[in-house]
N, CA, C and O atoms as CSV, one atom per row, in Angstrom:
chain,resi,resn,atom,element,x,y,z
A,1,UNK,N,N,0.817,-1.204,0.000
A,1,UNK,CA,C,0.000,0.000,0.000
A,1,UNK,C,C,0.859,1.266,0.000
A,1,UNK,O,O,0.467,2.243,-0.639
A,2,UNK,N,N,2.271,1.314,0.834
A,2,UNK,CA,C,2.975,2.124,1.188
A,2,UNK,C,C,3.626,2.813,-0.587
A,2,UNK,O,O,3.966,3.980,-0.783
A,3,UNK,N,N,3.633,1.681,-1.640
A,3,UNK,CA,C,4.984,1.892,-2.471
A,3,UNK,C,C,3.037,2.416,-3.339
A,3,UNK,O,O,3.009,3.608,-3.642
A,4,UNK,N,N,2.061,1.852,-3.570
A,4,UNK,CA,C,1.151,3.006,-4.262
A,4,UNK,C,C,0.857,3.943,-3.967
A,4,UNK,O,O,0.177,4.446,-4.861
A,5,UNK,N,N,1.006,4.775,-2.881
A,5,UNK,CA,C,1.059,6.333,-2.338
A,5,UNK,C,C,2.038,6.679,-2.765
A,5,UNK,O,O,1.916,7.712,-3.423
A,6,UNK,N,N,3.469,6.113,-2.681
A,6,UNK,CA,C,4.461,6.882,-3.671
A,6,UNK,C,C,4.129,7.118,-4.582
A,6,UNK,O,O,3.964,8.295,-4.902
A,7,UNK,N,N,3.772,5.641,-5.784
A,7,UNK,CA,C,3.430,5.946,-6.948
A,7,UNK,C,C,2.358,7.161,-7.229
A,7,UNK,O,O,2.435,8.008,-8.119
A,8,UNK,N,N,1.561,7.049,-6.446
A,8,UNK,CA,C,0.378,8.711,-6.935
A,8,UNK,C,C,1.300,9.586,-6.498
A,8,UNK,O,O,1.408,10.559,-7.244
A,9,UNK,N,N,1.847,9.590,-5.764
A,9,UNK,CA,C,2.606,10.904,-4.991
A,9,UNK,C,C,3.315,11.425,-6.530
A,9,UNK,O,O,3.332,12.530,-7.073
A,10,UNK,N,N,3.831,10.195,-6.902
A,10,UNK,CA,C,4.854,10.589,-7.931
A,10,UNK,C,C,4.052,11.455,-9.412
A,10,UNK,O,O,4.488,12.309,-10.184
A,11,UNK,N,N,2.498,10.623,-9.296
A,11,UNK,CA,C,1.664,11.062,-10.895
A,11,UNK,C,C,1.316,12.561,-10.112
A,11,UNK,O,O,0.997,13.443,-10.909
A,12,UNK,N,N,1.326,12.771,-9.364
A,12,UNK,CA,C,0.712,13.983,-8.310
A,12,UNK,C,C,1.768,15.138,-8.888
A,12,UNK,O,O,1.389,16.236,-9.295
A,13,UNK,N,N,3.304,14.655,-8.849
A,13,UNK,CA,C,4.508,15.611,-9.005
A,13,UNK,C,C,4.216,16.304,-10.524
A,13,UNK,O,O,4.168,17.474,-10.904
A,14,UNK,N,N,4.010,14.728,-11.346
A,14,UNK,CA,C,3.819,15.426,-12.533
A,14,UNK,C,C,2.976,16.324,-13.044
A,14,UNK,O,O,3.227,17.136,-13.933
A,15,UNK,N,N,1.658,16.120,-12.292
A,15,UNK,CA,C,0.598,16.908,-12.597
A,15,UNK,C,C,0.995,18.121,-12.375
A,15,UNK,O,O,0.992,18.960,-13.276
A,16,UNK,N,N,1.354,18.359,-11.265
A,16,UNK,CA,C,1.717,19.497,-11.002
A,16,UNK,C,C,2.712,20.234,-11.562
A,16,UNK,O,O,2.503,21.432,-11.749
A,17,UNK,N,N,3.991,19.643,-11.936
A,17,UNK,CA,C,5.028,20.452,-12.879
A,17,UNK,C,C,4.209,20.636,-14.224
A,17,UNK,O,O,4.178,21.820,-14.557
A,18,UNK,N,N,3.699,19.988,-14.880
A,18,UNK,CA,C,3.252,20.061,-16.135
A,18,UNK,C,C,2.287,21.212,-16.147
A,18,UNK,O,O,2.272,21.918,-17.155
A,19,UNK,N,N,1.228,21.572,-14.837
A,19,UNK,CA,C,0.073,22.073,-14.469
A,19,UNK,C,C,0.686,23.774,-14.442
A,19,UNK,O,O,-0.003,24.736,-14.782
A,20,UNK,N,N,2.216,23.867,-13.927
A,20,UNK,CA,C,2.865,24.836,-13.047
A,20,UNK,C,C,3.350,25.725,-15.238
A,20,UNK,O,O,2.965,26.720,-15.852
A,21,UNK,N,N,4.438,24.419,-15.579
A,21,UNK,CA,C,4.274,25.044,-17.526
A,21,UNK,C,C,3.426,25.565,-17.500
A,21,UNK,O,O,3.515,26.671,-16.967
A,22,UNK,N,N,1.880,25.087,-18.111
A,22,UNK,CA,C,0.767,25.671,-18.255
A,22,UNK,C,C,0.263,27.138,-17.548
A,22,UNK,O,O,-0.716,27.696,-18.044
A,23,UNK,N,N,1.135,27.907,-16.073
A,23,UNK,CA,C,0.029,28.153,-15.336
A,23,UNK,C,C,1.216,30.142,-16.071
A,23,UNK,O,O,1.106,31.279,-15.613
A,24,UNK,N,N,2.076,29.673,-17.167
A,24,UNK,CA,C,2.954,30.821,-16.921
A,24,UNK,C,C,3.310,31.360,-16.342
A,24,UNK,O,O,3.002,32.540,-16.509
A,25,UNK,N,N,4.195,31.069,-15.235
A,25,UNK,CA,C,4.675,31.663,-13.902
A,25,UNK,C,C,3.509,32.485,-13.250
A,25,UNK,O,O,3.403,33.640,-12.837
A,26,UNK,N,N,2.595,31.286,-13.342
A,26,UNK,CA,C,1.260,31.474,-11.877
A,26,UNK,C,C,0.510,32.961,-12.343
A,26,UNK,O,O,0.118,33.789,-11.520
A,27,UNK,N,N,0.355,33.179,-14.384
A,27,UNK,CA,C,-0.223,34.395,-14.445
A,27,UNK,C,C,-1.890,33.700,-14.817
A,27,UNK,O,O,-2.905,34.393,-14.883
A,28,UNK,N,N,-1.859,32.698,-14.956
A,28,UNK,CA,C,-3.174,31.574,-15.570
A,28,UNK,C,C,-3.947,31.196,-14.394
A,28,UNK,O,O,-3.457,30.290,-13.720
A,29,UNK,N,N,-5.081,31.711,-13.993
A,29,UNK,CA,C,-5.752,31.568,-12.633
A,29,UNK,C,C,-6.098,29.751,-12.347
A,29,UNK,O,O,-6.084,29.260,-11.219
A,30,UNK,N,N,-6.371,29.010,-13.535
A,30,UNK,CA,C,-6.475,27.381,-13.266
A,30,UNK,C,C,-5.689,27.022,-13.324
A,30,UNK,O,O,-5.386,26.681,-12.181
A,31,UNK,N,N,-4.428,26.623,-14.427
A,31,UNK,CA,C,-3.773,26.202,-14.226
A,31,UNK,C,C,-2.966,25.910,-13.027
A,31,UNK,O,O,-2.594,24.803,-12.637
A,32,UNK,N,N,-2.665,27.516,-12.293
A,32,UNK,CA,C,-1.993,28.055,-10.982
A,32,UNK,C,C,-3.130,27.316,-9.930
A,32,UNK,O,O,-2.677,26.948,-8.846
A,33,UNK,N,N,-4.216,27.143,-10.131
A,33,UNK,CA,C,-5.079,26.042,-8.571
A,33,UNK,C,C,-4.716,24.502,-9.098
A,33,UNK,O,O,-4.450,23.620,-8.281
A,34,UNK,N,N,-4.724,24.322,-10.142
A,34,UNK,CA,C,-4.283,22.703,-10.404
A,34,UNK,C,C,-2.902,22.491,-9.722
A,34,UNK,O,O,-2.699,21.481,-9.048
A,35,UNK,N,N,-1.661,23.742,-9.956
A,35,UNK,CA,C,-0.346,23.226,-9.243
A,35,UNK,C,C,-0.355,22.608,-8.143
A,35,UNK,O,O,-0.043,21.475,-7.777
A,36,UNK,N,N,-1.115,24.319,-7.255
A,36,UNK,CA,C,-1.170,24.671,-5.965
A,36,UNK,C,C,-1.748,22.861,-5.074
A,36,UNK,O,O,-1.280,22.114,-4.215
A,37,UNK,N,N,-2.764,22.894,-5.801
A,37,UNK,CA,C,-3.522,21.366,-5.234
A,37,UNK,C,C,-2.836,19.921,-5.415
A,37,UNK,O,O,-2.811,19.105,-4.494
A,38,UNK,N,N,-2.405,19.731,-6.403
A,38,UNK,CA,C,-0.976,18.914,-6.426
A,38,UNK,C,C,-0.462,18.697,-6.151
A,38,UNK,O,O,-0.070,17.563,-5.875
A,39,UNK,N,N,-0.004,19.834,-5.998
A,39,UNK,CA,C,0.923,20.186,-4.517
A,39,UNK,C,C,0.777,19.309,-3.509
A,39,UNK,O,O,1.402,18.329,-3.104
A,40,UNK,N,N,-0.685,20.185,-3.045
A,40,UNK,CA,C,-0.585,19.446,-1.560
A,40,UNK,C,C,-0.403,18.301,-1.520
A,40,UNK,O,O,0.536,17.796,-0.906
A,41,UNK,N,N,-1.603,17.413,-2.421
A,41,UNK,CA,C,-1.796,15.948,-3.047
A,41,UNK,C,C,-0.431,15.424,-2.817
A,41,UNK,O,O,-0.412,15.023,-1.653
A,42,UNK,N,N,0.510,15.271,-3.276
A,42,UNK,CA,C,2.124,15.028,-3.822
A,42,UNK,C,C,2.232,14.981,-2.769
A,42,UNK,O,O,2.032,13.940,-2.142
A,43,UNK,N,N,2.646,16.292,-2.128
A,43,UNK,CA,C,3.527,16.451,-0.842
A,43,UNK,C,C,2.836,15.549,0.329
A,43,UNK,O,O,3.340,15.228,1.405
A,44,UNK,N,N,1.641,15.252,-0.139
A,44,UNK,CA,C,0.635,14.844,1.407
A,44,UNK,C,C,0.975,13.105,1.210
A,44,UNK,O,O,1.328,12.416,2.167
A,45,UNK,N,N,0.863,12.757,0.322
A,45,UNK,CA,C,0.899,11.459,0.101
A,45,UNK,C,C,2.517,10.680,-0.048
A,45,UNK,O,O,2.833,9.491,-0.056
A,46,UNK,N,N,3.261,11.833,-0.146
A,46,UNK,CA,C,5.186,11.186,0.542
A,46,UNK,C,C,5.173,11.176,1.715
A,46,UNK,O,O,5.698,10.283,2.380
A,47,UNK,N,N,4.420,12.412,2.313
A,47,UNK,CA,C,4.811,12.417,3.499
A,47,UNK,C,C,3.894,11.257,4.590
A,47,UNK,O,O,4.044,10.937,5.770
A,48,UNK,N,N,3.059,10.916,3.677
A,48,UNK,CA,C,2.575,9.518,4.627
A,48,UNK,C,C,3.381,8.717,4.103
A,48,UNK,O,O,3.660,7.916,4.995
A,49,UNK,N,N,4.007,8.413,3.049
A,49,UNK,CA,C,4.693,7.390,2.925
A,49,UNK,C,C,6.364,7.077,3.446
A,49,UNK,O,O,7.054,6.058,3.424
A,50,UNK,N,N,6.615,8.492,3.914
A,50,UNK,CA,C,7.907,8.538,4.752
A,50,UNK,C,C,7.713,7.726,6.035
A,50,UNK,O,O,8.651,7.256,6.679
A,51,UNK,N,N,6.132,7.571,6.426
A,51,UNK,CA,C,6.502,6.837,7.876
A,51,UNK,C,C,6.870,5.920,7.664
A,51,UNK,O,O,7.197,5.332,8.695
A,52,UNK,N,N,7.087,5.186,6.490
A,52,UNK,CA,C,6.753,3.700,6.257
A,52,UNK,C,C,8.302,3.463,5.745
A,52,UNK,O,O,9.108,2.922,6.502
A,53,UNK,N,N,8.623,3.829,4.622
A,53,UNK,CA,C,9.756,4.098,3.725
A,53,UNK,C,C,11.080,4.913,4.149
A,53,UNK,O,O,10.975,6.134,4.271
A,54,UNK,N,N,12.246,4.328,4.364
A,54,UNK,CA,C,13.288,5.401,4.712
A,54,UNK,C,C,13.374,6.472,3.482
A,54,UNK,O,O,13.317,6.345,2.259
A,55,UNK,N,N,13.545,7.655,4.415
A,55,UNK,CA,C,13.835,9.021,3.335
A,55,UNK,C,C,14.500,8.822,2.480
A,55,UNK,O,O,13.735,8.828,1.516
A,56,UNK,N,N,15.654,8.599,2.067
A,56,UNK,CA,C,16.329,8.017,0.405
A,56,UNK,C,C,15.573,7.382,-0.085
A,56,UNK,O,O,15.412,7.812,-1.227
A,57,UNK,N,N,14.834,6.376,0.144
A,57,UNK,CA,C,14.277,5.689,-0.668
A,57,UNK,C,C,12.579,6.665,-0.879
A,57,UNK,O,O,12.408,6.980,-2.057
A,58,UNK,N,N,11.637,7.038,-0.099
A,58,UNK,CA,C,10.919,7.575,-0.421
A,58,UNK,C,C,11.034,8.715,-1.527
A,58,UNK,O,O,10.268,8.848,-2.482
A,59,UNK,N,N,12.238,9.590,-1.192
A,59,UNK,CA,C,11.895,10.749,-2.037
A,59,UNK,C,C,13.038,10.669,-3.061
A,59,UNK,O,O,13.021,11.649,-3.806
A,60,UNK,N,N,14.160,9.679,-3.361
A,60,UNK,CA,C,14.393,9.385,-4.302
A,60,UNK,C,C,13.338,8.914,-5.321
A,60,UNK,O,O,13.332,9.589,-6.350
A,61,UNK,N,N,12.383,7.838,-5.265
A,61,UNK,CA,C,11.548,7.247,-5.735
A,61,UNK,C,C,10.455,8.502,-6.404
A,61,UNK,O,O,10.027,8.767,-7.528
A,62,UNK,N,N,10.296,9.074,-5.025
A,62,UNK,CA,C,9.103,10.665,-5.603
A,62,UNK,C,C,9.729,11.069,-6.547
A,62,UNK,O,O,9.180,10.871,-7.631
A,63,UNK,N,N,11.020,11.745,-6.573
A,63,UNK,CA,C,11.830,12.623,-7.348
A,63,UNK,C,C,12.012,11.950,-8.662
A,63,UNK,O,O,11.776,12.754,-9.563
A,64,UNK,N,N,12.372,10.676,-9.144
A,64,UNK,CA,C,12.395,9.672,-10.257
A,64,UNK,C,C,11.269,9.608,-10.692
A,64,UNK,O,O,11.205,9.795,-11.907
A,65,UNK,N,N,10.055,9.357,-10.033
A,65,UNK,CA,C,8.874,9.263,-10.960
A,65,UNK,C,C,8.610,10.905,-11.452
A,65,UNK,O,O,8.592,11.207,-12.645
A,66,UNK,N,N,8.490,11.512,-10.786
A,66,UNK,CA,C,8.167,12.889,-11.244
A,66,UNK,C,C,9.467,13.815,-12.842
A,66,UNK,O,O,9.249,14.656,-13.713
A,67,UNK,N,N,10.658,13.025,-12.436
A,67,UNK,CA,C,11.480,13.649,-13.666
A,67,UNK,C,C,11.180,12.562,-14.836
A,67,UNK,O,O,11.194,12.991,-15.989
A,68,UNK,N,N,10.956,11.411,-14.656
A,68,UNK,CA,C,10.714,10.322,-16.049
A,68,UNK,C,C,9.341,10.643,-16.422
A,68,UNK,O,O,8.890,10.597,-17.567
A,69,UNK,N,N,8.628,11.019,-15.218
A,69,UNK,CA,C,7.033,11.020,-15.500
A,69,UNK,C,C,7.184,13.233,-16.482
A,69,UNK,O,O,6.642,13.271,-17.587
A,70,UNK,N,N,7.522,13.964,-16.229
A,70,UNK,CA,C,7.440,15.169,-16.899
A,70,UNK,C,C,8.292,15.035,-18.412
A,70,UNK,O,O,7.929,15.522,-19.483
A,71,UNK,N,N,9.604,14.173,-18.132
A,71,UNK,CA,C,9.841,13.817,-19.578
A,71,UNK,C,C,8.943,13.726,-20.220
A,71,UNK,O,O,8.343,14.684,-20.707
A,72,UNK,N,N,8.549,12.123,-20.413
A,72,UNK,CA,C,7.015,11.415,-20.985
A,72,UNK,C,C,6.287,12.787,-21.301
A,72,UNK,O,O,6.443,13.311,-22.404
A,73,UNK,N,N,5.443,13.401,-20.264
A,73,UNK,CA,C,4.725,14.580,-20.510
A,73,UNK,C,C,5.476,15.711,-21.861
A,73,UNK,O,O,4.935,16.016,-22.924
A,74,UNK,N,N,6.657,16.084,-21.429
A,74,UNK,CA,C,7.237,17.132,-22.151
A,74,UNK,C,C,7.332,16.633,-23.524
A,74,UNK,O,O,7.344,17.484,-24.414
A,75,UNK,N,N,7.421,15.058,-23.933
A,75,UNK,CA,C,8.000,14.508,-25.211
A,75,UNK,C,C,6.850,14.610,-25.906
A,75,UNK,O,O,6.836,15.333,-26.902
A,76,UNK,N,N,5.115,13.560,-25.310
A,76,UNK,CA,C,4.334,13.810,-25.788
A,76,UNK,C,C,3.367,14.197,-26.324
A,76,UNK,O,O,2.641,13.898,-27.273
A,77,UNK,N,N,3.523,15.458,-25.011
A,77,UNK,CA,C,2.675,16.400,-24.870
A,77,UNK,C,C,2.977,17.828,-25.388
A,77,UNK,O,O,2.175,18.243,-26.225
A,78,UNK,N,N,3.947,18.618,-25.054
A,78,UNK,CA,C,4.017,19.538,-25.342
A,78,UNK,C,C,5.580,19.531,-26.556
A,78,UNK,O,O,6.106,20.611,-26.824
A,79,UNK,N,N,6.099,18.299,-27.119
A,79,UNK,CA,C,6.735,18.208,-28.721
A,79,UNK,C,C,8.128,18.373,-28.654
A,79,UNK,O,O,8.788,18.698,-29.641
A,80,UNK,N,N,8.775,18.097,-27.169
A,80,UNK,CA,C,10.385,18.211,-26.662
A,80,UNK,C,C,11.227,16.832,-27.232
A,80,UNK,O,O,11.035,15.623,-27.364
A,81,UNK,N,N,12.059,17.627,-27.424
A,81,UNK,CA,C,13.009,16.146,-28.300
A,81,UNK,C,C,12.943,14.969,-27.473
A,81,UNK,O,O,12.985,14.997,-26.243
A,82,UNK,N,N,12.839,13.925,-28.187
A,82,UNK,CA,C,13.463,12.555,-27.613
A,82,UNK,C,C,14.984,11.849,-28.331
A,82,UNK,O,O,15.275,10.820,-28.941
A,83,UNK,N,N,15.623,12.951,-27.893
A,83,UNK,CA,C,16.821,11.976,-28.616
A,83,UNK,C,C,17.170,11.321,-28.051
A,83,UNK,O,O,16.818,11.400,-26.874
A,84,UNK,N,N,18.335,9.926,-28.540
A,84,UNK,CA,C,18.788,9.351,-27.950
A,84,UNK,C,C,19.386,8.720,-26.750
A,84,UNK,O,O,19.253,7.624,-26.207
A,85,UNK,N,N,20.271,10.055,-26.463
A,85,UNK,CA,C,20.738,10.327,-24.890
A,85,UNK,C,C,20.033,10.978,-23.647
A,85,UNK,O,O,20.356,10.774,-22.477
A,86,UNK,N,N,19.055,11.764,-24.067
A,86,UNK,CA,C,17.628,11.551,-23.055
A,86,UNK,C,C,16.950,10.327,-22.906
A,86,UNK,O,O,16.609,10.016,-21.765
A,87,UNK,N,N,16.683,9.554,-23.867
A,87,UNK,CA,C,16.247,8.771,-23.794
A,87,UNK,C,C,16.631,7.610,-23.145
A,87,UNK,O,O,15.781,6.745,-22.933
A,88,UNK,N,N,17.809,7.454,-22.789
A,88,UNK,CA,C,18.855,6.753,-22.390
A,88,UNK,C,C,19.110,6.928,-21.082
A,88,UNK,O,O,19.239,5.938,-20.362
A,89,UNK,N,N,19.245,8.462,-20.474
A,89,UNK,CA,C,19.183,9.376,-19.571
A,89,UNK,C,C,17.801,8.813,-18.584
A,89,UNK,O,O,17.802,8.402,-17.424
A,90,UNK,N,N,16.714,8.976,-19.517
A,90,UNK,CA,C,15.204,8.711,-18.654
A,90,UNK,C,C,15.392,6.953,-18.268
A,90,UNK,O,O,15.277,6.651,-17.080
A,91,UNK,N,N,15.664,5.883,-19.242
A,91,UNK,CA,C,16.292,4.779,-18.795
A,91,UNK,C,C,17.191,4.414,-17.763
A,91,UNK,O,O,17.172,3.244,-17.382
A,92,UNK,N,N,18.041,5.288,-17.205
A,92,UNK,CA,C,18.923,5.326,-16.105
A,92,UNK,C,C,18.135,5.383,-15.089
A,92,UNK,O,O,18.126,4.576,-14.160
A,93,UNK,N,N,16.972,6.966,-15.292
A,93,UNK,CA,C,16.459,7.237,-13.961
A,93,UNK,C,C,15.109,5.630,-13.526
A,93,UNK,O,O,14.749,5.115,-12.468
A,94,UNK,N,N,14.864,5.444,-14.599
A,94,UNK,CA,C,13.964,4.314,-14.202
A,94,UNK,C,C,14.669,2.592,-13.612
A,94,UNK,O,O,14.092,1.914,-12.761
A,95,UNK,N,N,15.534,2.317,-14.061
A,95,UNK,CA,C,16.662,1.179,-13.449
A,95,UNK,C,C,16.903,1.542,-12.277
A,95,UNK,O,O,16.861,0.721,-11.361
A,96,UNK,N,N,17.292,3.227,-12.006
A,96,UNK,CA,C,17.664,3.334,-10.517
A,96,UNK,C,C,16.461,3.466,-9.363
A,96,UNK,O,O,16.543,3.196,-8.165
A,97,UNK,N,N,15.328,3.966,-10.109
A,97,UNK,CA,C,14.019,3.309,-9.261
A,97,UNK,C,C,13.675,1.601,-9.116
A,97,UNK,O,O,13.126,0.932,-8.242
A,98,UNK,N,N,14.177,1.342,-10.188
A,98,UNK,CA,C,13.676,-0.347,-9.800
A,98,UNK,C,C,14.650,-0.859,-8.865
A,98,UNK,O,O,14.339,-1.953,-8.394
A,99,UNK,N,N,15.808,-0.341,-8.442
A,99,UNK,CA,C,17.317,-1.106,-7.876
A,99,UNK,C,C,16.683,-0.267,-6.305
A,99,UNK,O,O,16.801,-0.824,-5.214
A,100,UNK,N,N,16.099,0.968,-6.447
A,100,UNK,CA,C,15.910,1.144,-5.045
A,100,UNK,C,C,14.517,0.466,-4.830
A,100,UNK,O,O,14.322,0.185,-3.647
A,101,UNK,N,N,13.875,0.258,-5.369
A,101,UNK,CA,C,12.596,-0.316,-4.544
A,101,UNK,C,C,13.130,-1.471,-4.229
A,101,UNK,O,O,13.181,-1.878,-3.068
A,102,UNK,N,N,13.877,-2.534,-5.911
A,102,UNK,CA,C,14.150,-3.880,-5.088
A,102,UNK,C,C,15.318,-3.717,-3.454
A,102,UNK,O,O,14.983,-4.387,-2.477
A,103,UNK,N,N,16.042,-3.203,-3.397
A,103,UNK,CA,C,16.825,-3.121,-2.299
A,103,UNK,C,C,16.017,-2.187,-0.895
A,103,UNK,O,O,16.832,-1.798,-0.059
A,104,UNK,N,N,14.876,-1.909,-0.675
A,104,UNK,CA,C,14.109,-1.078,0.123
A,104,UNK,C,C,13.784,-2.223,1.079
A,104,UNK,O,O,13.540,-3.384,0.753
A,105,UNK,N,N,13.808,-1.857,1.961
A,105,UNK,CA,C,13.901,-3.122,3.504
A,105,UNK,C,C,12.273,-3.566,3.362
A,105,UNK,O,O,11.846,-4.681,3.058
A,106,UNK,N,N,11.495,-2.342,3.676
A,106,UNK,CA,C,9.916,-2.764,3.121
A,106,UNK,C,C,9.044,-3.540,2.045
A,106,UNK,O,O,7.815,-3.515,2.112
């Protein structure tokens, strides 16, 4: 239960960075309440999962889903290169989420 609150925590991050693009440095009145709420969402749902999860591993895990998860977003959504070595790059960050969950005491 503990490692699917990360996981939303993590779709939570993205929403929100992607939400935060959209909000033009907070001049877009929705966009800027979608961050803001995300926000909390994100932040509320690591921080229950810190009781459970040691801190490296929790907010490494947050921080990895949220940069592979805004890639994805940025590539398909708003038309940002996928070259090679990003691509390769976003592959790193996802191996090093699977090596910390498998090695996570929980």
């Amino acid at each position: 239960m503990v490692w699917l609150m990360l996981l939303v925590a993590g779709v939570f991050e993205v929403v929100w960075a992607f939400a935060m693009k959209q909000s033009d440095g907070f001049t877009r009145l929705w966009p800027s309440i979608v961050t803001l709420a995300a926000m909390v969402v994100s932040f509320g749902l690591l921080a229950a999962s810190m009781r459970v999860l040691p801190l490296g591993t929790a907010y490494g895990v947050w921080t990895g889903i949220g940069a592979v998860g805004a890639f994805v977003v940025g590539v398909v959504v708003l038309g940002e290169p996928a070259n090679p070595a990003r691509l390769v790059a976003a592959g790193l960050i996802v191996s090093g989420l699977l090596l910390m969950k498998l090695s996570s005491p929980t």
